[in-house]
N, C-alpha and C positions, 0 to 999 in steps of 0.2 A: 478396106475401109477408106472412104475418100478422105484425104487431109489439107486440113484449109489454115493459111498462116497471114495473120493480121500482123501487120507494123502500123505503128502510129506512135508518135511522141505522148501523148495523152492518153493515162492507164485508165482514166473514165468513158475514153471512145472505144478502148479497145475491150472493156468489162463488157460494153453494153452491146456489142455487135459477136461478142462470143455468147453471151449471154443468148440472144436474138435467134445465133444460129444456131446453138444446139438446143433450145426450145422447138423448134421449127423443123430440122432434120436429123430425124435419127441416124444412128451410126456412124457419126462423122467424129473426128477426130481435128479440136482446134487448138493449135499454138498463136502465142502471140507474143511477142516481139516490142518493144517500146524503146522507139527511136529507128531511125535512118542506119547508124552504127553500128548496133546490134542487127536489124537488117542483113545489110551485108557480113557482117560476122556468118550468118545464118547463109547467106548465097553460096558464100565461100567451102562451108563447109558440108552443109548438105541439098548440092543442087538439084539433086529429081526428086526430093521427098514430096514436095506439094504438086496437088490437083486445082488449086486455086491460091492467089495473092493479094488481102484486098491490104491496098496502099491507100496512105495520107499521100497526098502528092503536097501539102502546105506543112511539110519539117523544117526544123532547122536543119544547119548544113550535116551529113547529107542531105538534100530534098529526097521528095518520091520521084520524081523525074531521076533523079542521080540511081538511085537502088532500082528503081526499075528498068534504066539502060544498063547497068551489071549484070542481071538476071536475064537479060535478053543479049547481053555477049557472049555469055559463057554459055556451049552447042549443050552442055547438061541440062537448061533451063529453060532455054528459051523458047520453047512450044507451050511453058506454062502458062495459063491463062493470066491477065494481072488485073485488078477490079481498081481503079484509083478512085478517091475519094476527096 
């Protein structure tokens, strides 16, 4: 089952884009994440779980720039696809 993990500071971007996406494809499996922080909390702890990363790149500190060069340090992650937004 593909797994797709949204970060965004804003629980109204990120309702509406899980919403979006499990309307639209079946069988997926979405986590979401709000904030930068919690983010990387999530890189840190579990880095191959996801098939897809769609990022805020406009957070506060961290930014998405900042979580998405973590996830692309760390060799567990970083052939993840990342989707910025």
């Amino acid at each position: 089952m593909p797994k797709i993990l949204i970060i965004d500071d804003l629980e109204e971007n990120t309702s509406l884009i899980k919403e979006m996406l499990e309307g639209f494809i079946t069988g997926i499996e979405v986590q979401v994440v709000i904030g930068g922080r919690e983010g990387l909390e999530v890189a840190q702890q579990t880095p191959s779980t996801f098939d897809l990363i769609i990022l805020d790149a406009n957070m506060p500190d961290p930014n998405g720039f900042e979580v998405c060069e973590n996830y692309k340090a760390n060799p567990d992650s970083a052939l993840c696809p990342i989707l910025m937004l």
